[in-house]
N, CA and C of each residue as an Amber inpcrd file, in Angstrom:
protein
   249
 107.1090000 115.4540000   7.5640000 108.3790000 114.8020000   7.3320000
 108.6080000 114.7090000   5.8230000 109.7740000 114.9730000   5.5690000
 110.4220000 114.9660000   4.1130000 110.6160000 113.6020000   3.7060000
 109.4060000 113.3610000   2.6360000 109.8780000 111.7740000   1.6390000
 111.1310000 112.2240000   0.5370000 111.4230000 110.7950000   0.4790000
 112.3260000 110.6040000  -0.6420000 111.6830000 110.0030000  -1.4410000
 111.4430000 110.8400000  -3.1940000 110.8240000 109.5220000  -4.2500000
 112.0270000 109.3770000  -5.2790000 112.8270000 108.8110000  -4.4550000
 114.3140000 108.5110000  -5.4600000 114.3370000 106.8370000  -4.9720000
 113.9480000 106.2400000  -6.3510000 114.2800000 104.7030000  -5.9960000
 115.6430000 104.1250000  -6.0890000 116.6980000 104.6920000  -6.3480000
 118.0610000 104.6520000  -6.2770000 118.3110000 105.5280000  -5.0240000
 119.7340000 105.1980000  -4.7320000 120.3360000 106.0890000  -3.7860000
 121.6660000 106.6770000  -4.5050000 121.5020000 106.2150000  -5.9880000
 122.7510000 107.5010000  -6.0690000 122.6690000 108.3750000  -7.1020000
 121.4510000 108.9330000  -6.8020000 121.0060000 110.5170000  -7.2170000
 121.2070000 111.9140000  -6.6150000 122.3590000 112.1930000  -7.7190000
 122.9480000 113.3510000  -7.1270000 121.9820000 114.4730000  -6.6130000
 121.8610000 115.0530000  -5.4830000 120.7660000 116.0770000  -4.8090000
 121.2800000 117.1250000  -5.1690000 122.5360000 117.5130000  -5.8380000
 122.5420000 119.1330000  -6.0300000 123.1060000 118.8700000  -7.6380000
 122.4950000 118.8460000  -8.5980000 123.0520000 118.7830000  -9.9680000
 124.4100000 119.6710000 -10.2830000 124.2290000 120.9540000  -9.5130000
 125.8530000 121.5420000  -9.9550000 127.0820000 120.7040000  -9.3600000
 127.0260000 120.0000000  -8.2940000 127.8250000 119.2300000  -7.9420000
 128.6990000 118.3990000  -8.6360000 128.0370000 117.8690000  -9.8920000
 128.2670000 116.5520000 -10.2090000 129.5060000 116.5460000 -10.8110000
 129.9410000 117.4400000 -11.4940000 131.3910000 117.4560000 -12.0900000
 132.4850000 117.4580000 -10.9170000 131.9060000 118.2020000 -10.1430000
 133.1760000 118.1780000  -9.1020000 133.4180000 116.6730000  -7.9240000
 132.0660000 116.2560000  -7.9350000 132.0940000 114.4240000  -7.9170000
 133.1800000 113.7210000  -8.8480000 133.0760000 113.8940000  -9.9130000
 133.2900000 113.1800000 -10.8040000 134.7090000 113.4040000 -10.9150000
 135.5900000 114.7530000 -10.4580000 136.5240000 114.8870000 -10.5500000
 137.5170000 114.4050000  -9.4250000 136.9460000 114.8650000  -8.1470000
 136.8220000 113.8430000  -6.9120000 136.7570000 111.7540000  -7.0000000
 135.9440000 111.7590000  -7.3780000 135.9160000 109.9550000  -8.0000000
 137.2070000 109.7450000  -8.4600000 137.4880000 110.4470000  -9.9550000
 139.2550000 110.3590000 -10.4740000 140.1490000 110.3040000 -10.4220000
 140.6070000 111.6630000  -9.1200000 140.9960000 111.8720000  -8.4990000
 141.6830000 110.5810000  -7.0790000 140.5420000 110.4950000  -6.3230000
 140.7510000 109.1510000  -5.3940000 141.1590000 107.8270000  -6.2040000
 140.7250000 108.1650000  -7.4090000 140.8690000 106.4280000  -8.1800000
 142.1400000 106.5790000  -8.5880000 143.0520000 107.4890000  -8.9900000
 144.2620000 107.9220000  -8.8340000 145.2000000 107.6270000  -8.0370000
 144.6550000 108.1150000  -7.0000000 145.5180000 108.2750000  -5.7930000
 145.7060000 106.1100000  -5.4300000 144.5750000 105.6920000  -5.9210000
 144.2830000 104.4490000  -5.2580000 144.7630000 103.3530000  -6.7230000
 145.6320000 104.0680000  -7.6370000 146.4730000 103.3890000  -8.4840000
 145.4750000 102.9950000  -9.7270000 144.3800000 103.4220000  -9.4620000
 143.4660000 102.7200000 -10.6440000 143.5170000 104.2950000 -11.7510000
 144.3430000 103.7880000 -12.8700000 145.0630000 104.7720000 -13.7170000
 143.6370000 105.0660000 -14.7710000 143.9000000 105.6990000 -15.1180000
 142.9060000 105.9980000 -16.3170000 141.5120000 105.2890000 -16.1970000
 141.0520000 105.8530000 -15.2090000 139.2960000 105.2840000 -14.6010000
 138.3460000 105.5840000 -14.8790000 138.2530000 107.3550000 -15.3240000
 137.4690000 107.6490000 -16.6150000 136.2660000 106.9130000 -17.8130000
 137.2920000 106.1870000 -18.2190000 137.3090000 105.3880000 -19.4190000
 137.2760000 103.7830000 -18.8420000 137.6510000 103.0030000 -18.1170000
 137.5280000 101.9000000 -17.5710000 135.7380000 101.5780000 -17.5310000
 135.6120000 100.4280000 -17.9440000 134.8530000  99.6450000 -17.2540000
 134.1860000  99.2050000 -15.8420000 133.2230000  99.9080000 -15.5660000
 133.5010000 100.0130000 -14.2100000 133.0950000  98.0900000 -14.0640000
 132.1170000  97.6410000 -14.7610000 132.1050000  96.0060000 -14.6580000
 133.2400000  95.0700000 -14.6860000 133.7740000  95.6120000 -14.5840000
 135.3390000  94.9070000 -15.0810000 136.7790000  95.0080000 -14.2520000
 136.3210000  95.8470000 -13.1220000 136.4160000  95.8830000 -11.8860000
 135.9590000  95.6170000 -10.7230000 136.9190000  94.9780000 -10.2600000
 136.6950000  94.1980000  -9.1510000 135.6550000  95.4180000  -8.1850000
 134.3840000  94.4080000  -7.1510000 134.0820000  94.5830000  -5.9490000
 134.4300000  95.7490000  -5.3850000 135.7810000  94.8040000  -4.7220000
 136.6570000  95.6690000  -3.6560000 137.2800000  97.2360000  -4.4610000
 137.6020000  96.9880000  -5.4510000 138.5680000  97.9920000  -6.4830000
 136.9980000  99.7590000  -6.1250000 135.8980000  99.0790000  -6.4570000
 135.2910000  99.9210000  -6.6590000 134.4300000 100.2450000  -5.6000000
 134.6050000  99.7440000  -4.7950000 134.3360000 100.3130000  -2.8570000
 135.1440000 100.8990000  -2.4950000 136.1950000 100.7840000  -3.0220000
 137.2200000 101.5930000  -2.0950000 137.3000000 103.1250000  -2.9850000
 136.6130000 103.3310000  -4.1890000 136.7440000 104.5530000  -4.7310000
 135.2370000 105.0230000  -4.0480000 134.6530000 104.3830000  -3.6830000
 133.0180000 105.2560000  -3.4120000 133.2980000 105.5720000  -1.1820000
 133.9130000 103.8010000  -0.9470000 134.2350000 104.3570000   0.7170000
 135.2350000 105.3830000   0.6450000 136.0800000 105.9350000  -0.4090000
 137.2200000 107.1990000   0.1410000 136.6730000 108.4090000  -0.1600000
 135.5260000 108.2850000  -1.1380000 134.3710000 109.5670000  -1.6400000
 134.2480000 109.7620000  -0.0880000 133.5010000 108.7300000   0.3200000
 132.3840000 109.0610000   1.4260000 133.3030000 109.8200000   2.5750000
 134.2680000 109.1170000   2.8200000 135.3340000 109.5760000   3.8730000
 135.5740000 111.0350000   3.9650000 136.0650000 111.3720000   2.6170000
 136.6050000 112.5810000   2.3870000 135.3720000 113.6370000   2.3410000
 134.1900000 113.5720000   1.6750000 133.2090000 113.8510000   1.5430000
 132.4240000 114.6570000   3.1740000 132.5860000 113.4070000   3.9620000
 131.8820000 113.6310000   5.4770000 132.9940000 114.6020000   6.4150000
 134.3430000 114.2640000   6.1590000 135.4030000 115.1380000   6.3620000
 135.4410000 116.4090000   6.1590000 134.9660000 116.6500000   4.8920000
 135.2280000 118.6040000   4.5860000 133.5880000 118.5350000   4.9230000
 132.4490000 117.9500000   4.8370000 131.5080000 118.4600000   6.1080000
 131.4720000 119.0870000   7.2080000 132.3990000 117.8910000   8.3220000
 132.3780000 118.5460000   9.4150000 133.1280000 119.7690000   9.6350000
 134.4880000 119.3810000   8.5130000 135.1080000 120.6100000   8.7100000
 134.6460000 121.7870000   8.3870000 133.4550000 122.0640000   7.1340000
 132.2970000 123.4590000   7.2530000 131.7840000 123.6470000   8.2870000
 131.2610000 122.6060000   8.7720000 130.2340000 123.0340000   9.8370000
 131.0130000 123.0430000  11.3420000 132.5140000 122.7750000  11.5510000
 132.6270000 123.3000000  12.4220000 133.5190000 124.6060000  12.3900000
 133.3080000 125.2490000  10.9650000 134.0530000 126.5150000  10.9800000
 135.1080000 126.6930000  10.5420000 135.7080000 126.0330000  10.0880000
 137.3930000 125.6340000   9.7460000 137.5150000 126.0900000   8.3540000
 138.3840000 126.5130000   7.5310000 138.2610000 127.3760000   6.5240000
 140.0580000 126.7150000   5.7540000 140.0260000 127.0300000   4.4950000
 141.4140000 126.9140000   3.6270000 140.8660000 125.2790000   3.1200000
 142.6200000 125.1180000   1.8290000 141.9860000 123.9150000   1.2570000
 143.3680000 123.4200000   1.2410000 143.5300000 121.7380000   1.5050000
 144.6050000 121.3900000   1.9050000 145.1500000 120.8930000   0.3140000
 146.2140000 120.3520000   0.4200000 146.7950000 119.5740000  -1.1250000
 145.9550000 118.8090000  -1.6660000 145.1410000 117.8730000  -0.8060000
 144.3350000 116.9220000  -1.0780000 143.0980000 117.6090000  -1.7380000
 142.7680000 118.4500000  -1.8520000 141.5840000 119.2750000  -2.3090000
 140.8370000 119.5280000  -0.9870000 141.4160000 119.2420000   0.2780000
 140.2920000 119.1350000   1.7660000 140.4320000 120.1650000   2.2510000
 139.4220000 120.7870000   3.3210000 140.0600000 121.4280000   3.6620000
 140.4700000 121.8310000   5.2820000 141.5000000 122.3290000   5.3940000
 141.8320000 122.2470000   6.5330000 142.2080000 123.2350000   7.3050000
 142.4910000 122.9490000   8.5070000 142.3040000 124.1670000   9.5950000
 143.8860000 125.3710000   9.1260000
């Protein structure tokens, strides 16, 4: 069985990824009115402000998952992609 020796859980597992995270993060924090997030403080934001940019990661994230793995191909406006 495969250990994990990552004492955090938010260590990115594929390092080329990370920009396109990061653009994704911006992106949703955008969409979710939090303007220029980049540069913000993330301490200085609220709780809720900054769950809702990591729960719409996750959402969207598990979304174009299934949609690879069940075969589905193209990329929608949202950056997703769809059937």
């Amino acid at each position: 069985m495969a250990t994990n020796n990552n004492s955090g859980s938010n260590n990115i597992v594929v390092p080329e990824a990370k920009q396109a995270l990061n653009q994704m993060k911006t992106e949703i924090a955008n969409e979710l009115g939090l303007t220029n997030y980049e540069q913000v403080d993330k301490g200085n934001l609220t709780a809720r402000q900054n769950g809702y940019v990591g729960g719409y990661m996750t959402k969207r994230l598990v979304e174009m998952a299934q949609r690879q793995m069940s075969g589905s191909s193209g990329m929608g406006s949202s950056g997703m992609q769809t059937k």
